[in-house]
C-alpha positions as CSV (number, residue, x, y, z in Angstrom):
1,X,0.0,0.0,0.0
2,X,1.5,3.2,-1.3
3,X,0.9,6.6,0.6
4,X,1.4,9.4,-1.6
5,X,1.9,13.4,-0.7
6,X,-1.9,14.0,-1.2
7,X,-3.1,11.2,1.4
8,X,-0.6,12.7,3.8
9,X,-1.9,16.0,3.7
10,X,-5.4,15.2,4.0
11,X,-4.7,12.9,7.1
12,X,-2.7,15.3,8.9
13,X,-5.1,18.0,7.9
14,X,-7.7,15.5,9.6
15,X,-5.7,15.3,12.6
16,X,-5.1,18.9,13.2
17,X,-9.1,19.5,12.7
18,X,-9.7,16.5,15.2
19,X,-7.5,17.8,17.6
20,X,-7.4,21.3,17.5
21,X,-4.0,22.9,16.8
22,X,-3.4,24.3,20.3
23,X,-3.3,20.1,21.5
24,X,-0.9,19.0,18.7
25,X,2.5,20.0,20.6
26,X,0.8,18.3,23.8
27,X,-0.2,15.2,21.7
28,X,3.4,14.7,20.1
29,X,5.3,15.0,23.3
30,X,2.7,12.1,25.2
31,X,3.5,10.1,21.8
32,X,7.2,10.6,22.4
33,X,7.4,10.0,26.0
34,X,5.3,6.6,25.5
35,X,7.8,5.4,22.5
36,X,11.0,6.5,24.8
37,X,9.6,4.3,27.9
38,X,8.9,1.4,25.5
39,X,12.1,1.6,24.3
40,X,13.7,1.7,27.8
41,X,11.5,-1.9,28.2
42,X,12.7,-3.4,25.8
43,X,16.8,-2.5,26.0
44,X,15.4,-4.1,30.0
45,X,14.4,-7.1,28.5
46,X,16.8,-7.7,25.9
47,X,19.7,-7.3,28.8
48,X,17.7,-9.5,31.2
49,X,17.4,-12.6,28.7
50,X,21.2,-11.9,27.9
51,X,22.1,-11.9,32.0
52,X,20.9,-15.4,31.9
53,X,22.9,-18.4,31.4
54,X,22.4,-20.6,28.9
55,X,21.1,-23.7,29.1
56,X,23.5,-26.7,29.0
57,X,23.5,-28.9,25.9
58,X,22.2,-32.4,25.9
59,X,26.1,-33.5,26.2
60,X,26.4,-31.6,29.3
61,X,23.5,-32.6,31.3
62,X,23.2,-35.2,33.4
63,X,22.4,-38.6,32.3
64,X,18.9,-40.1,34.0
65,X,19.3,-43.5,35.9
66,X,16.5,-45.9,35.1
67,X,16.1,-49.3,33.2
68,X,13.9,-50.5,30.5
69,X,10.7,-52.0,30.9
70,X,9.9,-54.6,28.1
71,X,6.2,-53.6,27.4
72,X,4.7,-57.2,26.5
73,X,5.5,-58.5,30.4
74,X,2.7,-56.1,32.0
75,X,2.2,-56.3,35.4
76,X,-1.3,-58.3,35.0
77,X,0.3,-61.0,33.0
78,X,3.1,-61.5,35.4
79,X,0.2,-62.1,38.0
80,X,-1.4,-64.3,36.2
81,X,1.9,-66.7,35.2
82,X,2.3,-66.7,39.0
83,X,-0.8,-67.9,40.0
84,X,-0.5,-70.6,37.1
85,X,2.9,-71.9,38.6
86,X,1.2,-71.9,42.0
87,X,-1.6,-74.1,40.8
């Protein structure tokens, strides 16, 4: 979407006859003091999320303990061979 001269004019002709002229130097300072504090948040954030440490990799992090389960002996079927070799 282009913008040319003429669609300019007529929107900040618009502005100055919605706001009056006397509120245009009020308006444009609020503007800049709300795009100065977000800019302030931002650098904040960006810094935080830099502060942090990484993450170790996959190589670095500790191996978990445990052993593997073959799924086909379930714990109902185990039962049920016992009670057989009990019989």
């Amino acid at each position: 979407m282009n913008i040319t001269g003429w669609q300019i004019a007529i929107i900040a002709l618009l502005i100055i006859l919605l706001f009056g002229a006397p509120k245009l130097p009020q308006l444009a300072k609020s503007v800049g003091q709300s795009m100065r504090i977000f800019k302030s948040e931002v650098r904040t954030m960006n810094d935080e999320s830099q502060d942090k440490e990484p993450e170790p990799d996959a190589d670095e992090r500790p191996a978990v303990e445990g052993r593997v389960v073959d799924p086909s002996e379930s714990p109902r079927r185990r039962g049920s061979e016992q009670r057989r070799d009990h019989a």
